[in-house]
PyMOL Python script that loads the backbone (N, CA, C, O; Angstrom):
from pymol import cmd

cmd.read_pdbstr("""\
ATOM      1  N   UNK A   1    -102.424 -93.326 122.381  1.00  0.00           N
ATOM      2  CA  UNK A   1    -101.126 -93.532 121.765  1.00  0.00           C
ATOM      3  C   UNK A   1    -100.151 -92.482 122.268  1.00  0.00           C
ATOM      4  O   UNK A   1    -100.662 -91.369 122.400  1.00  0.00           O
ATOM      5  N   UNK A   2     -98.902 -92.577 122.568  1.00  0.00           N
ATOM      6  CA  UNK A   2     -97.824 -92.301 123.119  1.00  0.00           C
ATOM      7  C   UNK A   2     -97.278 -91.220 121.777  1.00  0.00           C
ATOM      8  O   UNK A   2     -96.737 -91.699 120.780  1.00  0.00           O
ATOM      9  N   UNK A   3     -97.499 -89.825 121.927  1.00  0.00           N
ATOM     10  CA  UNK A   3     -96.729 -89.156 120.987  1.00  0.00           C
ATOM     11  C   UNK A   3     -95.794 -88.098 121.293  1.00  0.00           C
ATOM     12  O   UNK A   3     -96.126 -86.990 121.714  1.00  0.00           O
ATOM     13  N   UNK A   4     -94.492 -88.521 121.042  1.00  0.00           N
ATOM     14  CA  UNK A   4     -93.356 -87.540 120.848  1.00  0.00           C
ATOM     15  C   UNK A   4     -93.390 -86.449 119.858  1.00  0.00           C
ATOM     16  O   UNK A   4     -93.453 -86.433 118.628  1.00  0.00           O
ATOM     17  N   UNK A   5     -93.332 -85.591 120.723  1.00  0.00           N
ATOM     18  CA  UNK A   5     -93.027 -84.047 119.597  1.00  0.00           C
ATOM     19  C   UNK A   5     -91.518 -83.883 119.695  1.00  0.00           C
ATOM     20  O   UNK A   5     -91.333 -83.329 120.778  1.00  0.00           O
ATOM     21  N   UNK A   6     -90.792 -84.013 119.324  1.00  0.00           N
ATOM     22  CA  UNK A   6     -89.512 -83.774 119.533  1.00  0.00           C
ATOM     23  C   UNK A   6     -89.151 -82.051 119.567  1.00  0.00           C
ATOM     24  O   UNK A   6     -88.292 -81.626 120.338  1.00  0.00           O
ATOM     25  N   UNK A   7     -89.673 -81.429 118.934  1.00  0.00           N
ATOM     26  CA  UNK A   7     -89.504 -80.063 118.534  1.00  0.00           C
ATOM     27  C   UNK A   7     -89.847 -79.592 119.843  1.00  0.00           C
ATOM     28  O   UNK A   7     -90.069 -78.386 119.731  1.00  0.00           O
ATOM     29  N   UNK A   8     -89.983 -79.922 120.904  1.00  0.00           N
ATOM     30  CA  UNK A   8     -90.835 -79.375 121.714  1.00  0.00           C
ATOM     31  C   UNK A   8     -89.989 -79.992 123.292  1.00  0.00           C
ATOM     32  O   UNK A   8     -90.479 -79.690 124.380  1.00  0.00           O
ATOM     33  N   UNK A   9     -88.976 -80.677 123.223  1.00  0.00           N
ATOM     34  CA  UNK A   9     -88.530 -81.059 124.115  1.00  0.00           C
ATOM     35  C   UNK A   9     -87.662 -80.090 125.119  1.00  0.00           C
ATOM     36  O   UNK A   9     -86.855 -79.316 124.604  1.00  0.00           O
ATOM     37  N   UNK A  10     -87.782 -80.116 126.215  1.00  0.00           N
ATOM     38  CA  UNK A  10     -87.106 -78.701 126.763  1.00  0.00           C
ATOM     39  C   UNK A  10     -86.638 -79.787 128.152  1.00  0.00           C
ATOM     40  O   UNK A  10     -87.103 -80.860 128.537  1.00  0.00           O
ATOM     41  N   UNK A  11     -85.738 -79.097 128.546  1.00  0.00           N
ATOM     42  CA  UNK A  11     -85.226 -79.254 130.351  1.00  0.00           C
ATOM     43  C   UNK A  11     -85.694 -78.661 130.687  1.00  0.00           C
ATOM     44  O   UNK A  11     -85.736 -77.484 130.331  1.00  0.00           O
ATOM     45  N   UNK A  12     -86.597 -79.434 131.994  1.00  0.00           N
ATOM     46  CA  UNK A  12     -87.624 -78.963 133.269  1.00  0.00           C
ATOM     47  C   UNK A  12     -86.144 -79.183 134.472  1.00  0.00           C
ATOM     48  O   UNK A  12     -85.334 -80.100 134.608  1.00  0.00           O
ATOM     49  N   UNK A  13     -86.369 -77.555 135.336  1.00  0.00           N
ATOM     50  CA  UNK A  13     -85.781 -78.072 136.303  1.00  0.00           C
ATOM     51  C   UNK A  13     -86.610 -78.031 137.767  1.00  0.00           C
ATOM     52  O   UNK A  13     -86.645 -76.808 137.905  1.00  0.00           O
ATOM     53  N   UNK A  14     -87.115 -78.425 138.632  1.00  0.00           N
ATOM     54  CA  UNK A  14     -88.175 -78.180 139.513  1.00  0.00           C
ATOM     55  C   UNK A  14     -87.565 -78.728 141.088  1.00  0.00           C
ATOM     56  O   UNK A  14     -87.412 -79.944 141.203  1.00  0.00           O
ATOM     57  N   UNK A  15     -87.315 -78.079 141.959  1.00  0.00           N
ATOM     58  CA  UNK A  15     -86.971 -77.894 143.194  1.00  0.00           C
ATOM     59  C   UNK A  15     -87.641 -78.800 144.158  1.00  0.00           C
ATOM     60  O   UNK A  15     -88.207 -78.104 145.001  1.00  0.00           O
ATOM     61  N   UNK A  16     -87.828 -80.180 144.403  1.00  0.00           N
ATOM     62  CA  UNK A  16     -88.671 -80.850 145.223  1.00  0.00           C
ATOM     63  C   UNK A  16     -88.217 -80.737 146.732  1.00  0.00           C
ATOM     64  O   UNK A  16     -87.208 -80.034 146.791  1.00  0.00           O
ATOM     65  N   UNK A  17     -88.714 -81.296 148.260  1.00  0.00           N
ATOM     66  CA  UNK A  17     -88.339 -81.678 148.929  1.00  0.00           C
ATOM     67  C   UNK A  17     -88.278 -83.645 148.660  1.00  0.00           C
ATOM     68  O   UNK A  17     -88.736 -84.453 147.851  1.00  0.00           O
ATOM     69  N   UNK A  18     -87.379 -83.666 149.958  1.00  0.00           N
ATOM     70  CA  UNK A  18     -87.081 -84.970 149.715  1.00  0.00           C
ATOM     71  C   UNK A  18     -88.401 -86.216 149.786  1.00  0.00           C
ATOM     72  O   UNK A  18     -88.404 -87.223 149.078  1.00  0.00           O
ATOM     73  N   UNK A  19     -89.301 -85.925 150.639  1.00  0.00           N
ATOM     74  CA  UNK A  19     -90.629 -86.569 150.925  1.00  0.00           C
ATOM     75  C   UNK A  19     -91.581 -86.647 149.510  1.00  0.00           C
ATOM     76  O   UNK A  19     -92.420 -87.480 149.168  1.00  0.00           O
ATOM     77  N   UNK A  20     -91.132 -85.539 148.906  1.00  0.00           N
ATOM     78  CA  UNK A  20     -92.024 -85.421 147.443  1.00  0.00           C
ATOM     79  C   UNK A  20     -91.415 -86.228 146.413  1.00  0.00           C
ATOM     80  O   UNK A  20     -92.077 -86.867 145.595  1.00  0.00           O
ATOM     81  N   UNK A  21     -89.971 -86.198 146.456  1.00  0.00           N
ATOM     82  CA  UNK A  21     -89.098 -87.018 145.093  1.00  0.00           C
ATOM     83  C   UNK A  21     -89.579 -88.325 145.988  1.00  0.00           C
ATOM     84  O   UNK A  21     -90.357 -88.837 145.184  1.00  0.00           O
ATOM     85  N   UNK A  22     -89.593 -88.929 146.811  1.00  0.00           N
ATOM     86  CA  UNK A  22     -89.774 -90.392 147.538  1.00  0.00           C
ATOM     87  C   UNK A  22     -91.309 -90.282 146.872  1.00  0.00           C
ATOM     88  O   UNK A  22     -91.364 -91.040 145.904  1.00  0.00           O
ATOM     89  N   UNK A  23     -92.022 -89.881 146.996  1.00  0.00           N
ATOM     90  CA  UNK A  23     -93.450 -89.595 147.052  1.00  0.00           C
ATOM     91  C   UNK A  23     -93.516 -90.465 144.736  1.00  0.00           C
ATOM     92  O   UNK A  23     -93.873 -91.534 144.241  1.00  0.00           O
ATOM     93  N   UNK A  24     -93.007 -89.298 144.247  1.00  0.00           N
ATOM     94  CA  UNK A  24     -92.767 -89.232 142.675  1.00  0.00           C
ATOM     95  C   UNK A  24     -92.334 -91.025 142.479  1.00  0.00           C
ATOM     96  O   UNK A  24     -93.003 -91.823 141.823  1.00  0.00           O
ATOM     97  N   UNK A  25     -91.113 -91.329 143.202  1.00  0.00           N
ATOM     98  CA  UNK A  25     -90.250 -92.961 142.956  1.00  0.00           C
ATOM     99  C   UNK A  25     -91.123 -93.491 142.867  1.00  0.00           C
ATOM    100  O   UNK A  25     -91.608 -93.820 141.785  1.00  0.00           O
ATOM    101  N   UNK A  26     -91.739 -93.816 144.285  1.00  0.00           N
ATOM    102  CA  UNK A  26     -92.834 -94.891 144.182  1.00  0.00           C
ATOM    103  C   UNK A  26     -93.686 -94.750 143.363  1.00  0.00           C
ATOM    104  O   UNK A  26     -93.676 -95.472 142.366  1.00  0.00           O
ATOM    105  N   UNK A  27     -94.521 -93.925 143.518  1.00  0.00           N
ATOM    106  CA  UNK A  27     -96.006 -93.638 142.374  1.00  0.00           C
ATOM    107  C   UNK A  27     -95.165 -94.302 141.258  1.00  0.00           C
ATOM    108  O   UNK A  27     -95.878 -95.124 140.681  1.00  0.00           O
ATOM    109  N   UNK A  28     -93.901 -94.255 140.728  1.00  0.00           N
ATOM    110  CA  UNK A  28     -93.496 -94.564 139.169  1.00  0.00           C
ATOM    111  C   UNK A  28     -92.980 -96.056 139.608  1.00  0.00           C
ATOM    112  O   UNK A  28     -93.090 -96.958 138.777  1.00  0.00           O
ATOM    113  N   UNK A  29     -92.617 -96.239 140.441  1.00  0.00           N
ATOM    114  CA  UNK A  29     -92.818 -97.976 140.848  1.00  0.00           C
ATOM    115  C   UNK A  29     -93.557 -98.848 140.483  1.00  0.00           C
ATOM    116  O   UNK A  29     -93.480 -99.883 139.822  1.00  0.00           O
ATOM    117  N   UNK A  30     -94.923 -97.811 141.455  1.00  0.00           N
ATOM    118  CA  UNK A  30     -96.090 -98.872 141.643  1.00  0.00           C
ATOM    119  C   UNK A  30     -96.546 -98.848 139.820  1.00  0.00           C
ATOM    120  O   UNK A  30     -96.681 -99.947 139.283  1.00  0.00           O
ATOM    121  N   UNK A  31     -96.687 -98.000 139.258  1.00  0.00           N
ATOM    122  CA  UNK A  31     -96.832 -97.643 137.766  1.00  0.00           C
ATOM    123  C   UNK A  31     -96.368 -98.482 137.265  1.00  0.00           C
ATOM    124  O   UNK A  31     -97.141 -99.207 136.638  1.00  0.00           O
ATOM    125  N   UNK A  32     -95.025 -98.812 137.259  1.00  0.00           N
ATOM    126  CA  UNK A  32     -94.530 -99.894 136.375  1.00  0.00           C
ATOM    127  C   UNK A  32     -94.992-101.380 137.057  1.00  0.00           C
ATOM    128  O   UNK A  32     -95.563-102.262 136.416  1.00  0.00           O
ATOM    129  N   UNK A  33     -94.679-101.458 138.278  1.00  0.00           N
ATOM    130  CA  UNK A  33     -95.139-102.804 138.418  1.00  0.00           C
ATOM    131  C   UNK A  33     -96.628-103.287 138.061  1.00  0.00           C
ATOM    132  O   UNK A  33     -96.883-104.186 137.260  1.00  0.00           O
ATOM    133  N   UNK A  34     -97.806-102.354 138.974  1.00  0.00           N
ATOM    134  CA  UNK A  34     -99.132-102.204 138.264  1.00  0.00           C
ATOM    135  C   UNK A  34     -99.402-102.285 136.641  1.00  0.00           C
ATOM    136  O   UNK A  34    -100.525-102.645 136.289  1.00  0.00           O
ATOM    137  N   UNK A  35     -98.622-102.030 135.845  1.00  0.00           N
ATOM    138  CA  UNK A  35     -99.180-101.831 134.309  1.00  0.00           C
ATOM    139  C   UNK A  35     -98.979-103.462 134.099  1.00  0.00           C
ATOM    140  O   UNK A  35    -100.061-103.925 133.736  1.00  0.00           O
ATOM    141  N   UNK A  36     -98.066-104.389 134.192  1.00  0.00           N
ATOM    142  CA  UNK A  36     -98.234-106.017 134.109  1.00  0.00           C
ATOM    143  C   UNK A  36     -99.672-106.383 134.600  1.00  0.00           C
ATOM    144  O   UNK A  36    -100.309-106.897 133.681  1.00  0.00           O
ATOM    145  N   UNK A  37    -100.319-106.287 135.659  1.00  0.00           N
ATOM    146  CA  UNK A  37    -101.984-106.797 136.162  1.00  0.00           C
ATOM    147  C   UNK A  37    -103.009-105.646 135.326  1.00  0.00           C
ATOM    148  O   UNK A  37    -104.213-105.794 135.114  1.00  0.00           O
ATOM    149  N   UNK A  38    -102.546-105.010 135.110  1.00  0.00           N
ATOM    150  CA  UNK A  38    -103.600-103.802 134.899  1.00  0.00           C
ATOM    151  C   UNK A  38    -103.871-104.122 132.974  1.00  0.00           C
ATOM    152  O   UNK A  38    -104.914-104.100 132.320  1.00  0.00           O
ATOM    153  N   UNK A  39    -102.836-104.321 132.670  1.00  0.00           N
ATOM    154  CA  UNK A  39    -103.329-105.122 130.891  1.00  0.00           C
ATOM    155  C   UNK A  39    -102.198-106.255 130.949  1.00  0.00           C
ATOM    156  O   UNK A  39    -100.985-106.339 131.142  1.00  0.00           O
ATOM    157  N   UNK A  40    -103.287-107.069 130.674  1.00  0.00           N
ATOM    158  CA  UNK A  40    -102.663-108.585 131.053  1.00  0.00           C
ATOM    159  C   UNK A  40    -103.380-108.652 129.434  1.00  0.00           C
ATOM    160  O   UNK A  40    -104.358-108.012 129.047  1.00  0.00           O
ATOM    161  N   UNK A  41    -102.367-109.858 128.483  1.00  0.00           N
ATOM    162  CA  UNK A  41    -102.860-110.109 127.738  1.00  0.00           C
ATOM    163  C   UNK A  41    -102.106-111.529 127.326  1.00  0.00           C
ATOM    164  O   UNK A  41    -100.887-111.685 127.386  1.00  0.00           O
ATOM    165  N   UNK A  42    -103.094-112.575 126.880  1.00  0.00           N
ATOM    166  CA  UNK A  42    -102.454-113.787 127.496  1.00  0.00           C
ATOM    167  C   UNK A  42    -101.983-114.258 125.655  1.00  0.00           C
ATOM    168  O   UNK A  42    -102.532-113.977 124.590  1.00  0.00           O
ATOM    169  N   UNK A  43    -100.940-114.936 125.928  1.00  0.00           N
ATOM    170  CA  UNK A  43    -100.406-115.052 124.970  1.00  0.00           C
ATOM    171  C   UNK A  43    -100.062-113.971 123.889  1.00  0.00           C
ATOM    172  O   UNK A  43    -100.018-114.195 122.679  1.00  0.00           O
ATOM    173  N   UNK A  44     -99.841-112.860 124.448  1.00  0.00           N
ATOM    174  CA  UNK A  44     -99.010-112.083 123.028  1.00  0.00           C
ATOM    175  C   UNK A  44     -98.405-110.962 123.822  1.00  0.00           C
ATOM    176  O   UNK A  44     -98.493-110.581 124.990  1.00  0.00           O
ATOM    177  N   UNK A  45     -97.830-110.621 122.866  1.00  0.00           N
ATOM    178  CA  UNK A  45     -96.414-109.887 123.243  1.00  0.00           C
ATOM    179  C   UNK A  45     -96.775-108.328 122.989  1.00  0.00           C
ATOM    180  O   UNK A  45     -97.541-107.979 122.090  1.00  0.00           O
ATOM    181  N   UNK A  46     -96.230-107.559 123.752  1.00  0.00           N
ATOM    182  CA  UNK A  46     -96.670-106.150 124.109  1.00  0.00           C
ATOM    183  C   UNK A  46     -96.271-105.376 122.468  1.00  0.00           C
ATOM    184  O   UNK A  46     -95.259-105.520 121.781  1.00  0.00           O
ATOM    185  N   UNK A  47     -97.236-104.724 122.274  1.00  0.00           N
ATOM    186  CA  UNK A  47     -96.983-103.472 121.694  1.00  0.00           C
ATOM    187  C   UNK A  47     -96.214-103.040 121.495  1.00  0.00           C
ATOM    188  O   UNK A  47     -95.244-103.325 122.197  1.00  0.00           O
ATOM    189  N   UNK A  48     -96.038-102.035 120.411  1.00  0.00           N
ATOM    190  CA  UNK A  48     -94.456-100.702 120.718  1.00  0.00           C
ATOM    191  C   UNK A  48     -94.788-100.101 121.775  1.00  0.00           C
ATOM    192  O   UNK A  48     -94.171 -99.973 122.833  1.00  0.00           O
ATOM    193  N   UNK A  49     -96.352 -99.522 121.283  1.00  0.00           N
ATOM    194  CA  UNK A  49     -97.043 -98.694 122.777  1.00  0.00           C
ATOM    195  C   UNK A  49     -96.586 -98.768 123.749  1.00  0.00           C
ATOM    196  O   UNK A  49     -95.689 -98.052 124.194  1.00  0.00           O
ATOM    197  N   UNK A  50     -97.255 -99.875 124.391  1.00  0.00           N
ATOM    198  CA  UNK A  50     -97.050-100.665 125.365  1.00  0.00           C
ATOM    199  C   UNK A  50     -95.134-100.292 126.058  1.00  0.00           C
ATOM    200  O   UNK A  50     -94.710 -99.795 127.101  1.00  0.00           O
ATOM    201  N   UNK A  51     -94.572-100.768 124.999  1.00  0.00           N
ATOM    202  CA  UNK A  51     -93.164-101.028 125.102  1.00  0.00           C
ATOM    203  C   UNK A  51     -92.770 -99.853 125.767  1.00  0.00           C
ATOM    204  O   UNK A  51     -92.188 -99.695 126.840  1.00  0.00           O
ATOM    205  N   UNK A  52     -93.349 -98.766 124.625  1.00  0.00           N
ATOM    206  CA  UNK A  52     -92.681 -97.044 125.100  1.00  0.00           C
ATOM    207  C   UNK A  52     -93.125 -96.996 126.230  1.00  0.00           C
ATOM    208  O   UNK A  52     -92.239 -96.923 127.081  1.00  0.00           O
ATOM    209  N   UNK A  53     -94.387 -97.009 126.701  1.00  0.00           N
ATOM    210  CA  UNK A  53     -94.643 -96.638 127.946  1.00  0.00           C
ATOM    211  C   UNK A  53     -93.684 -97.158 128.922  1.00  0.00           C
ATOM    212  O   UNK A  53     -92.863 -96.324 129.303  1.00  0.00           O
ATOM    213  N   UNK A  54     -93.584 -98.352 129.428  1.00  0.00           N
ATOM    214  CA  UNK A  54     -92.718 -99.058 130.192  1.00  0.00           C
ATOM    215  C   UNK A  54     -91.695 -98.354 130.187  1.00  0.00           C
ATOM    216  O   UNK A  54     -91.569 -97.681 131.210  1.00  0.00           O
ATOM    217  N   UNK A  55     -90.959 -98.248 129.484  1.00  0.00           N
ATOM    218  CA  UNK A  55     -89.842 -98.201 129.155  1.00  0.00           C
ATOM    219  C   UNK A  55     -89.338 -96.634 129.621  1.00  0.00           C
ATOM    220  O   UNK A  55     -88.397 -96.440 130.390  1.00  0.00           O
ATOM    221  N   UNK A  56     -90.268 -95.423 128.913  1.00  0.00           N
ATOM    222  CA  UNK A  56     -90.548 -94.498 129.441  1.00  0.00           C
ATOM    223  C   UNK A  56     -90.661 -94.462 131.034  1.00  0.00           C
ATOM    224  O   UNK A  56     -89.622 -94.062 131.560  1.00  0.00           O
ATOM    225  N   UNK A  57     -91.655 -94.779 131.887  1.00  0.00           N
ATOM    226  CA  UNK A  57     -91.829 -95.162 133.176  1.00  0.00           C
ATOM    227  C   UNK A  57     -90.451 -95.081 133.927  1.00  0.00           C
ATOM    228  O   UNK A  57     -90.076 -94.166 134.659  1.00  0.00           O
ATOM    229  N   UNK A  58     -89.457 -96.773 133.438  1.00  0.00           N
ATOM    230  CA  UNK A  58     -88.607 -97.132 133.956  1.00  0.00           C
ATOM    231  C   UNK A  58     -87.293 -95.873 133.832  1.00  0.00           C
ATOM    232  O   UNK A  58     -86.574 -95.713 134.819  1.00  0.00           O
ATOM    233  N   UNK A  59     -87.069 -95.067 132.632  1.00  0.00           N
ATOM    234  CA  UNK A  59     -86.335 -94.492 132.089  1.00  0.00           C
ATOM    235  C   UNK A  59     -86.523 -93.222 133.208  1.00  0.00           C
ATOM    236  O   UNK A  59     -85.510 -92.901 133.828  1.00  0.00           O
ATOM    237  N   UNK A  60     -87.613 -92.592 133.445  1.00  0.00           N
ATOM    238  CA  UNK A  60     -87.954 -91.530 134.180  1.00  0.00           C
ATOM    239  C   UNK A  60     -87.744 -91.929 136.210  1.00  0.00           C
ATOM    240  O   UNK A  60     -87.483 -91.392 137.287  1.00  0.00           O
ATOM    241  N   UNK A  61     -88.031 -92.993 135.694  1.00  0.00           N
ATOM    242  CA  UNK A  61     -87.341 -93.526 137.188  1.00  0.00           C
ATOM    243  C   UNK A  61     -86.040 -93.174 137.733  1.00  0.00           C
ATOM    244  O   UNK A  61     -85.673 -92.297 138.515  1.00  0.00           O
ATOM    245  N   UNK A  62     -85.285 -94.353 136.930  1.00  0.00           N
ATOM    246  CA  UNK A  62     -83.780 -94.004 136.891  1.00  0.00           C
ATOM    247  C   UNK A  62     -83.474 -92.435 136.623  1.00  0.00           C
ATOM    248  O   UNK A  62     -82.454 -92.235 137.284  1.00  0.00           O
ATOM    249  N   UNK A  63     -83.643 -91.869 136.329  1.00  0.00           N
ATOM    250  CA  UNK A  63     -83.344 -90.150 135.787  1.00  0.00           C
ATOM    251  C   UNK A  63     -83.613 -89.798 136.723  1.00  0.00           C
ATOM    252  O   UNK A  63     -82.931 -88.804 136.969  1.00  0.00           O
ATOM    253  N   UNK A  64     -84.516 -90.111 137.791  1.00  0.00           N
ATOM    254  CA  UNK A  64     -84.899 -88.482 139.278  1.00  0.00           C
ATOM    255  C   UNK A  64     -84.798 -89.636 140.281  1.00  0.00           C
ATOM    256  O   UNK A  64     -85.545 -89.386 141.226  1.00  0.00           O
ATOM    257  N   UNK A  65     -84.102 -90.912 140.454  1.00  0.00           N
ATOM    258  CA  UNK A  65     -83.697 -91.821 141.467  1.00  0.00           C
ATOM    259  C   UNK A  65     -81.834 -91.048 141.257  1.00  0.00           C
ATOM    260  O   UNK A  65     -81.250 -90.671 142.272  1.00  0.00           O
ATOM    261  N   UNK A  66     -81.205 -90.939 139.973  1.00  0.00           N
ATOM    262  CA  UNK A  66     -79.909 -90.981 139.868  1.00  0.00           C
ATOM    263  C   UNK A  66     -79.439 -88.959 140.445  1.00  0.00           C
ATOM    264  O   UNK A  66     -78.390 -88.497 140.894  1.00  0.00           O
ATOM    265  N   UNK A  67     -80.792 -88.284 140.128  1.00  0.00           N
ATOM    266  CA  UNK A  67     -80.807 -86.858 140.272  1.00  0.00           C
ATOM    267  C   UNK A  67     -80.970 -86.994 142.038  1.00  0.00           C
ATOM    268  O   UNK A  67     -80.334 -86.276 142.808  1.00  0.00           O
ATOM    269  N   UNK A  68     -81.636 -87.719 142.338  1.00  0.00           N
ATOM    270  CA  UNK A  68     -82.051 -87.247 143.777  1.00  0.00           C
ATOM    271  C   UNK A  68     -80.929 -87.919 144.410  1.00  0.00           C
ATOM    272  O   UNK A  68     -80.795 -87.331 145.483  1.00  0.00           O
ATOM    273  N   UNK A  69     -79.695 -89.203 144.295  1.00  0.00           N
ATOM    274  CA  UNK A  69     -79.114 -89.500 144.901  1.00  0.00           C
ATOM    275  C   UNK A  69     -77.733 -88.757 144.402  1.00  0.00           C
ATOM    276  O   UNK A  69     -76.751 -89.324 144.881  1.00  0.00           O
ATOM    277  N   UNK A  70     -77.466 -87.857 143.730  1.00  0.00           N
ATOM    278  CA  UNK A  70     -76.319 -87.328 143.427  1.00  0.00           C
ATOM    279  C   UNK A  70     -76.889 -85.677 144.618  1.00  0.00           C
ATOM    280  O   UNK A  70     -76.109 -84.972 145.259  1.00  0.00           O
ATOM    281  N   UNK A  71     -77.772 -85.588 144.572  1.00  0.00           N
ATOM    282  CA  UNK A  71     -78.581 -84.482 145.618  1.00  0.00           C
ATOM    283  C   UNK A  71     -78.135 -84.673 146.788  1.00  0.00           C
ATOM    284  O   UNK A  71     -77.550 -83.771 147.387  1.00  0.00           O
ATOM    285  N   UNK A  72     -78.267 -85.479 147.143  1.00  0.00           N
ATOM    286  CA  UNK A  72     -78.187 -85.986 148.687  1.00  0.00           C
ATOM    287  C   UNK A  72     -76.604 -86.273 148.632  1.00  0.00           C
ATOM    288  O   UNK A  72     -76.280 -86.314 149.818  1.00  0.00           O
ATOM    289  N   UNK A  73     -75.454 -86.491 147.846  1.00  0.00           N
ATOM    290  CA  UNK A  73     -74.270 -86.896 148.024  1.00  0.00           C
ATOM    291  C   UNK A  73     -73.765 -85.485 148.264  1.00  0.00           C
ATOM    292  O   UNK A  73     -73.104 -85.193 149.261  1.00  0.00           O
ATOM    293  N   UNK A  74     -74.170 -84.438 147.114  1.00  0.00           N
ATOM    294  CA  UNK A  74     -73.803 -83.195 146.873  1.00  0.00           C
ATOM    295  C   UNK A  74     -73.669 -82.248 148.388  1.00  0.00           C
ATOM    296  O   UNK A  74     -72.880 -81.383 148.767  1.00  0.00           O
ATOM    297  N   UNK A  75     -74.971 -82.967 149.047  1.00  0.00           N
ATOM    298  CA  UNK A  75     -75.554 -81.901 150.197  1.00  0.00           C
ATOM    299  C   UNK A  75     -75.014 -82.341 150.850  1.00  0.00           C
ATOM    300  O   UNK A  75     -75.027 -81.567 151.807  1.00  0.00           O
ATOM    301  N   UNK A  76     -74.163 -83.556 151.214  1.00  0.00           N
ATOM    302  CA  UNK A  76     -73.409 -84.399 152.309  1.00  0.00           C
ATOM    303  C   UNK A  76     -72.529 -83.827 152.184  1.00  0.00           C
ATOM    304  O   UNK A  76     -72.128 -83.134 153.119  1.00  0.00           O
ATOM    305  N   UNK A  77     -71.795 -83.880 150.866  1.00  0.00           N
ATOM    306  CA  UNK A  77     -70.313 -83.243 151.046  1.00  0.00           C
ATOM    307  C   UNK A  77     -70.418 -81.601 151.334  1.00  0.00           C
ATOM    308  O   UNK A  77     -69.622 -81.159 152.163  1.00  0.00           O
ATOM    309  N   UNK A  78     -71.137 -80.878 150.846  1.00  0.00           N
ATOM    310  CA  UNK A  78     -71.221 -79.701 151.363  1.00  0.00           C
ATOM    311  C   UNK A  78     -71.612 -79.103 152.715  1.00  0.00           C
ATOM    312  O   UNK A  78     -71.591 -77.932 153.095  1.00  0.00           O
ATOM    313  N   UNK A  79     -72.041 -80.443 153.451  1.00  0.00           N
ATOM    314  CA  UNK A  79     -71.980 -79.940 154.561  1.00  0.00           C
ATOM    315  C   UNK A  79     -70.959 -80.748 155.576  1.00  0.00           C
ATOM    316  O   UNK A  79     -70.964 -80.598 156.798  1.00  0.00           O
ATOM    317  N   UNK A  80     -70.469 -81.240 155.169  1.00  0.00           N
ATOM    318  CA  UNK A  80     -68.893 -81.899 155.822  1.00  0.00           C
ATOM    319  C   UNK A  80     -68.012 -80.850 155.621  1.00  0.00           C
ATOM    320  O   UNK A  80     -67.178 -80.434 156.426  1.00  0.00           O
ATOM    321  N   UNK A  81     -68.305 -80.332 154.192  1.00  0.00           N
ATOM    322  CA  UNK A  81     -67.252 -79.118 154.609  1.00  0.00           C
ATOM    323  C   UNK A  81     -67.119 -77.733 155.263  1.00  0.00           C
ATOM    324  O   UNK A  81     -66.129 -77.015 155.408  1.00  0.00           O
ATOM    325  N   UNK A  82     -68.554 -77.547 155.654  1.00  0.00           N
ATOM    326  CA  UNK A  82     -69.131 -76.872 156.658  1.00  0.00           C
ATOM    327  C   UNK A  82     -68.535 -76.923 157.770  1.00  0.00           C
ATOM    328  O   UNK A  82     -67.747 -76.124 158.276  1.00  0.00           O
ATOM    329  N   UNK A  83     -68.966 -77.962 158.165  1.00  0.00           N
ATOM    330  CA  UNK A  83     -68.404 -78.654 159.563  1.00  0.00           C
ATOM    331  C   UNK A  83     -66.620 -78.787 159.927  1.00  0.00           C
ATOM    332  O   UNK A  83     -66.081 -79.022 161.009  1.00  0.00           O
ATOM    333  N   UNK A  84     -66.223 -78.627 159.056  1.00  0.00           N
ATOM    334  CA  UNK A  84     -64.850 -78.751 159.036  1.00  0.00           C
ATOM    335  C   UNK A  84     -64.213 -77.422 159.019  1.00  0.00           C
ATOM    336  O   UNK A  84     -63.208 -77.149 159.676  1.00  0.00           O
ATOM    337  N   UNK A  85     -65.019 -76.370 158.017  1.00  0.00           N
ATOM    338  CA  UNK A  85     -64.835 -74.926 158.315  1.00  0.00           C
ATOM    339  C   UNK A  85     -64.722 -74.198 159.403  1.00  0.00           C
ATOM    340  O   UNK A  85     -63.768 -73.457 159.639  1.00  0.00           O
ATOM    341  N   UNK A  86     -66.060 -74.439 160.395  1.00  0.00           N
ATOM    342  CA  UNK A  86     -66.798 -74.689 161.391  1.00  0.00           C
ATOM    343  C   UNK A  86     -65.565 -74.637 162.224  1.00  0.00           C
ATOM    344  O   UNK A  86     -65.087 -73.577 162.628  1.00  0.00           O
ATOM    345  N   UNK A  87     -64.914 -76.163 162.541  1.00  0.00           N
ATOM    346  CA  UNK A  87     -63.798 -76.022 163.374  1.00  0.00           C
ATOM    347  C   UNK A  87     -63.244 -75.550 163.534  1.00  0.00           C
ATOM    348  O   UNK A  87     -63.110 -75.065 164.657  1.00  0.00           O
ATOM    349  N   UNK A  88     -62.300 -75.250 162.339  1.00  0.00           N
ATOM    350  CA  UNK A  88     -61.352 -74.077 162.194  1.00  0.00           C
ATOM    351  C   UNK A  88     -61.289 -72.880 162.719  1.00  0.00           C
ATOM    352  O   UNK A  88     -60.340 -72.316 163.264  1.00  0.00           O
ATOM    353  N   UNK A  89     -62.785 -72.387 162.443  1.00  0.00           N
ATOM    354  CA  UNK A  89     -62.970 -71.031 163.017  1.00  0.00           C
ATOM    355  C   UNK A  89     -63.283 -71.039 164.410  1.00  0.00           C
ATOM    356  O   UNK A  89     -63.227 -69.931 164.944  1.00  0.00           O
ATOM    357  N   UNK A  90     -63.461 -71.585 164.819  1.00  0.00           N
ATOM    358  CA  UNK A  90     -63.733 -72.103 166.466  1.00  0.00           C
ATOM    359  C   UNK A  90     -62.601 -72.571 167.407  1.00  0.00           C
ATOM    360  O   UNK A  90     -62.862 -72.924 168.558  1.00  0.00           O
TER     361      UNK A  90
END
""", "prot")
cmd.dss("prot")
cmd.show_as("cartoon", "prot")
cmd.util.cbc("prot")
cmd.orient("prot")
């Protein structure tokens, strides 16, 4: 069973390379898509359990898909303006 401590919730911040956050997406991909074959239950309708998990899964997805592509925008523009510095001084 799926238990929230709320009292206990903190911001993790953790420094990946990019091969590792790609690495993290998928594994939570294949996770969500895998959990449909992996408990199949015919005729009835999922759990809360069930529900949280998914849902959880998908939720943690979106959160370090939306972190890692604001990463990569961040590092673009900071280095355009590099490059533009760059000129100047040259």
């Amino acid at each position: 069973m799926i238990d929230f401590d709320i009292d206990s919730i903190r911001k993790n911040k953790i420094e990946l390379l990019d091969c590792q956050v790609d690495l993290i997406l998928k594994s939570l991909e294949m996770y969500k898509y895998m959990y449909g074959f992996i408990y199949p239950r015919s005729n009835k309708s999922l759990t809360n359990e069930e529900n949280l998990r998914i849902s959880l899964v998908t939720d943690t997805y979106e959160q370090i898909l939306n972190e890692y592509t604001n990463s990569k925008r961040m590092n673009g523009i900071i280095n355009m303006y590099e490059k533009e510095k760059n000129k100047k001084i040259a």
